[in-house]
DOVEX-331920 format. One line per 8 residues: number of its first residue (from 1); their letters; for each residue x, y, z negated of C-alpha. Coordinates in steps of 0.001 Angstrom, whole numbers, plus 500000, padded with zeros to 6 digits. Each point is the difference from the previous one (the first is absolute). Last residue first. Example, Ala and Ser with C-alpha at 12.3 -4.5 7.8 and 13.67 -1.06 7.14 Angstrom:
# DOVEX-331920
2) sa) 513670,498940,492860  498630,496560,499340
This chain:
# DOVEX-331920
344) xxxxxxxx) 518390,521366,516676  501984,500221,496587  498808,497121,497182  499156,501475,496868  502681,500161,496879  500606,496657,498320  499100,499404,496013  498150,497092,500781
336) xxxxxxxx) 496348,501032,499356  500502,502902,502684  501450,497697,502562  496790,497763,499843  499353,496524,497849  497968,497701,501324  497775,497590,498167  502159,496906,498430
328) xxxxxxxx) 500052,496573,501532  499613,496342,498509  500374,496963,502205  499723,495740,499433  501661,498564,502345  500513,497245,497485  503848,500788,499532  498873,503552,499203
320) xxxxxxxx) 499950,503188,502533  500615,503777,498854  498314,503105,501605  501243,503370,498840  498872,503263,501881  501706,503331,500505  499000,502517,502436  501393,501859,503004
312) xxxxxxxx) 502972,498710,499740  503084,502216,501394  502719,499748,497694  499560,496217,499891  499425,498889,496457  502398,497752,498972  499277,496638,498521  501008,499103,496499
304) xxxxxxxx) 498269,496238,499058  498498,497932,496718  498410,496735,498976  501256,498386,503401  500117,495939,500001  502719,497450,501047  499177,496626,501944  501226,501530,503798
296) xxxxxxxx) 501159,503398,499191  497587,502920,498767  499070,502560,502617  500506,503560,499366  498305,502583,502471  500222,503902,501293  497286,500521,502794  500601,499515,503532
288) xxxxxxxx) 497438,501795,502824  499355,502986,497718  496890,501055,497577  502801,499460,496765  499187,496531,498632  502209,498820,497334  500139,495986,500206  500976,497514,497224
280) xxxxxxxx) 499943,496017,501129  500086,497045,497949  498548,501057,496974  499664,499121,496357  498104,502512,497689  500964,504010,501160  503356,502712,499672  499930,502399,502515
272) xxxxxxxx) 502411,502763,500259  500233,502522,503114  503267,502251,500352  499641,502908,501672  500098,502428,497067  498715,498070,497473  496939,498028,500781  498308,497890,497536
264) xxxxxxxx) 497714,496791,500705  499559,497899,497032  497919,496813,498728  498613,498657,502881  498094,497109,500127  499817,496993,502290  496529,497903,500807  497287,501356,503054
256) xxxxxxxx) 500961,503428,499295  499069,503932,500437  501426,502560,497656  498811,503057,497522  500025,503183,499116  498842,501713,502868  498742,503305,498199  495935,498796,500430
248) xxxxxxxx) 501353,496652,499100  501328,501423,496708  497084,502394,499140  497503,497026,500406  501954,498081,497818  500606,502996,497295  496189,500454,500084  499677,496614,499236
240) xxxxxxxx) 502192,499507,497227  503023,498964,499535  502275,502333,499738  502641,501748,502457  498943,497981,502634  501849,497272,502014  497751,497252,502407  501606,497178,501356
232) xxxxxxxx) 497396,498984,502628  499217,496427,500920  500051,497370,502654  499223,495869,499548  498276,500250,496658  496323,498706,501192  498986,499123,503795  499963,496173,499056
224) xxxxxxxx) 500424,498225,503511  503029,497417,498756  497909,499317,497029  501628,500510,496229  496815,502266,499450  496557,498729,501085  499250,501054,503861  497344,502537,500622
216) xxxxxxxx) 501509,502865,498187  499084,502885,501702  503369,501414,499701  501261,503211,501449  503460,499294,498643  501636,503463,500149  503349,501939,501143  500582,503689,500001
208) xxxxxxxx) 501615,502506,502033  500127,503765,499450  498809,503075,502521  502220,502642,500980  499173,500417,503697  502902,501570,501762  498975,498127,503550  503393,497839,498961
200) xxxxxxxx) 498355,499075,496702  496985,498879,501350  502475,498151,502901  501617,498249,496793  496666,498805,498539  498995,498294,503358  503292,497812,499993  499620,499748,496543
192) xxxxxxxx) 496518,498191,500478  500265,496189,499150  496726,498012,500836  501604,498319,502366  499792,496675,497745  496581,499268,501097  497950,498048,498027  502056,500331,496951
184) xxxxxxxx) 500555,503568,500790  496595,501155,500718  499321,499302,496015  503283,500898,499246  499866,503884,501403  503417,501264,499790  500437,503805,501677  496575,501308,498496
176) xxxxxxxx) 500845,503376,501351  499455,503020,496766  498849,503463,499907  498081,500821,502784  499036,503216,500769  500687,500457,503822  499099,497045,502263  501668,500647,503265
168) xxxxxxxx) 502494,497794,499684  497203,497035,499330  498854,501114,503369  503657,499745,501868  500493,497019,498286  497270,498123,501693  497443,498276,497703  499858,496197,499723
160) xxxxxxxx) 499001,499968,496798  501761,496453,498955  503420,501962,500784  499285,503265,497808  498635,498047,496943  498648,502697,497954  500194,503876,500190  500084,501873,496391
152) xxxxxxxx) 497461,503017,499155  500717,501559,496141  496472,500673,499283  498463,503429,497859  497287,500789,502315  502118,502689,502188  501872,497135,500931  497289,497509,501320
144) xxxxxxxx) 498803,502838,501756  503346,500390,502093  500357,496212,500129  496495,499813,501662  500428,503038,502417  503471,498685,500919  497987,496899,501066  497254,502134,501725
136) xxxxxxxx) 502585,501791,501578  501929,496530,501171  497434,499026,501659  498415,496656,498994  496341,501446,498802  497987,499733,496983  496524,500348,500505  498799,503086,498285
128) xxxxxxxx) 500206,499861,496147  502752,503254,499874  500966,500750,496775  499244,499229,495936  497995,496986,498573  499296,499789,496377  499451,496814,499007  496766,498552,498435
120) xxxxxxxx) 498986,497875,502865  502972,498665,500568  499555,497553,497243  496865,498582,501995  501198,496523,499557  500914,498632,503590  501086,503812,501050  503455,499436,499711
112) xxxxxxxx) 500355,497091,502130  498577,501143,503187  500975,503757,499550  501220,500724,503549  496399,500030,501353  499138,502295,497202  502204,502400,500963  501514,502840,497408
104) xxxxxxxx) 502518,502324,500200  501953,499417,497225  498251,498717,496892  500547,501729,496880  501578,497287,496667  501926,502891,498495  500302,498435,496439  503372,499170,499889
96) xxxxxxxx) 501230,503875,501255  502784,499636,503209  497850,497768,501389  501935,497854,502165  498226,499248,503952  501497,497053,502329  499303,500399,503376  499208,497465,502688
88) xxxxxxxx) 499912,501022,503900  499148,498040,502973  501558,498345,503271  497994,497306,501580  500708,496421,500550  498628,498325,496603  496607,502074,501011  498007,500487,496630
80) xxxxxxxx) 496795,502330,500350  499900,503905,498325  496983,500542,502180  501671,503034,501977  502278,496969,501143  503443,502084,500024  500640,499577,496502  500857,501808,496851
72) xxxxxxxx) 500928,498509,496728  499454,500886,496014  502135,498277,497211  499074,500843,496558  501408,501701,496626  500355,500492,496057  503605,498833,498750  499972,497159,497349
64) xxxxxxxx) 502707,500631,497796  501627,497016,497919  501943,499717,496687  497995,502486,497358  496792,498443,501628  497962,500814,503679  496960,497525,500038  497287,502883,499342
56) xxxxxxxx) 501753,502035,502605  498056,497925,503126  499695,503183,501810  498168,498968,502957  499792,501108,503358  498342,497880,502201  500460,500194,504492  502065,497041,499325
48) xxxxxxxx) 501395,498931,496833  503212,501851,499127  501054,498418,496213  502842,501785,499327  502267,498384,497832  503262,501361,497528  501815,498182,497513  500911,496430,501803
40) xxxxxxxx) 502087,497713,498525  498241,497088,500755  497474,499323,497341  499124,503405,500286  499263,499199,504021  497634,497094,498991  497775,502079,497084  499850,502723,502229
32) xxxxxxxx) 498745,498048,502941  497481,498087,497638  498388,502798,498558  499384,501490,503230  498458,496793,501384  501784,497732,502459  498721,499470,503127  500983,502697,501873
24) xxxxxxxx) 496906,501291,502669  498716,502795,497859  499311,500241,496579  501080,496414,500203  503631,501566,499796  501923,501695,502265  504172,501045,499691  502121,502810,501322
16) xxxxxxxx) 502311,501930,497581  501655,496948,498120  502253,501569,497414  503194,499508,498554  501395,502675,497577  503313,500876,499651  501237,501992,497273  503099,502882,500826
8) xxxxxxxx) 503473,499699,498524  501413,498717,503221  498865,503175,501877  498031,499230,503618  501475,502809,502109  502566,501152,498014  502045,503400,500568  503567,499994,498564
């Protein structure tokens, strides 16, 4: 029996994309942990623009406050706004709390940040030279990002605009932002498993996460409130923040917008899920059909055995509530599974 996400295992939820009035959310730090505590939550990154912070003086015995900040990269050499052009946003985890370095710098980029001179004191490490939308100067960025002590995740794939053949080419990465709620709500296209399956195919093994992104600029219980509409179950061995980093670094962890998942074990070919109410189950396997349960009309799915076909490429789970509501696991490969490599 090899599980993928073990039943015995603690789930965290966490919220790996949010701004506060430290940028342009508006909602101080205090109050964004105080809010996602109260609902559930045990894990927030506060990743104001262009401003790391570390923010660990709010982290308690029940909630973890991971250190990091969201940088982007766009074609205006000025860093200006254009709602029909494509762009880049990463997301940057410090694998250490208290590494708060900026990644290559630009002051035109650094609007918000710079309002109260707190990026003054910060040290600053690669290139400052204008940043440029090529995809060597944005493998250049991730790259030096890395060697800095950041785990590099790549937000919002549809509101970016970017081809897929660039982010493809984008080596380093460890995470695609598949569920972004904030574009969501505004959008609802802002659902990128058809993106994270060609990653996959290309024989990139990168994870999938889900995040809010919220700014926060409609009171909670509004039909535009950014907050607690997609999350990440998180699963490390302890928790603490080392373990948390540790555990996303290794993939431990799912994507949703609502359902859980409370097993995944494969024995032999036999695939076992077992998750909160559903009305679909689906086990992606990088073909044209993948394996799938569907709940009759009025009934619910808590559980489903699909086989894996002897030829998948990868494994993924994906399961559907009566809301529409998803939740989807990284991808697993042949090697993870317990099946030999593919033949040419």
């Amino acid at each position: 029996m090899i599980y993928l996400i073990h039943p015995g295992k603690q789930q965290y939820k966490a919220n790996l994309h949010c701004h506060s009035t430290l940028s342009d959310g508006n909602k101080t730090p205090e109050e964004l942990k105080e809010m996602y505590k109260a609902h559930g939550y045990g894990i927030l990154a506060i990743t104001d623009h262009e401003r790391p912070a570390e923010h660990q003086s709010l982290a308690d015995d029940d909630f973890i406050m991971i250190t990091g900040y969201e940088n982007y990269i766009r074609p205006n050499p000025e860093g200006k706004y254009n709602a029909y052009a494509k762009e880049v946003h990463l997301n940057l985890f410090a694998r250490n709390p208290e590494n708060v370095k900026l990644i290559c710098y630009n002051e035109c980029y650094a609007r918000y940040a710079k309002r109260d001179g707190a990026l003054d004191t910060l040290v600053r490490v690669g290139s400052e030279r204008p940043r440029e939308f090529t995809r060597e100067y944005i493998n250049e960025f991730i790259r030096t990002a890395k060697e800095h002590g950041y785990l590099v995740a790549y937000n919002h794939p549809y509101w970016s605009m970017e081809d897929e053949k660039d982010i493809l080419s984008y080596d380093g990465i460890f995470s695609l932002e598949i569920y972004n709620y904030s574009s969501y709500l505004v959008n609802y296209l802002e659902n990128s498993t058809p993106l994270y399956d060609k990653m996959l195919l290309a024989g990139k093994r990168v994870f999938c996460h889900a995040a809010d992104d919220n700014h926060n600029r409609y009171p909670e219980g509004s039909t535009e409130c950014d907050s607690f509409g997609a999350f990440t179950m998180i699963m490390p061995k302890e928790f603490t923040y080392a373990s948390v980093i540790d555990a996303m670094d290794a993939g431990e962890m799912y994507a949703s917008m609502g359902p859980t998942i409370k097993e995944i074990s494969v024995e032999g070919d036999r695939l076992h899920i077992e998750c909160s109410d559903v009305s679909h189950i689906f086990a992606y396997f990088g073909s044209k059909k993948p394996g799938f349960v569907h709940a009759a009309e009025g009934e619910v799915l808590t559980s489903a055995d699909i086989k894996i076909d002897a030829r998948a490429r990868y494994v993924r789970v994906g399961i559907l509530d009566q809301a529409g509501r998803w939740a989807n696991t990284r991808g697993y490969f042949r090697d993870e599974i317990g099946f030999p490599p593919l033949e040419d």
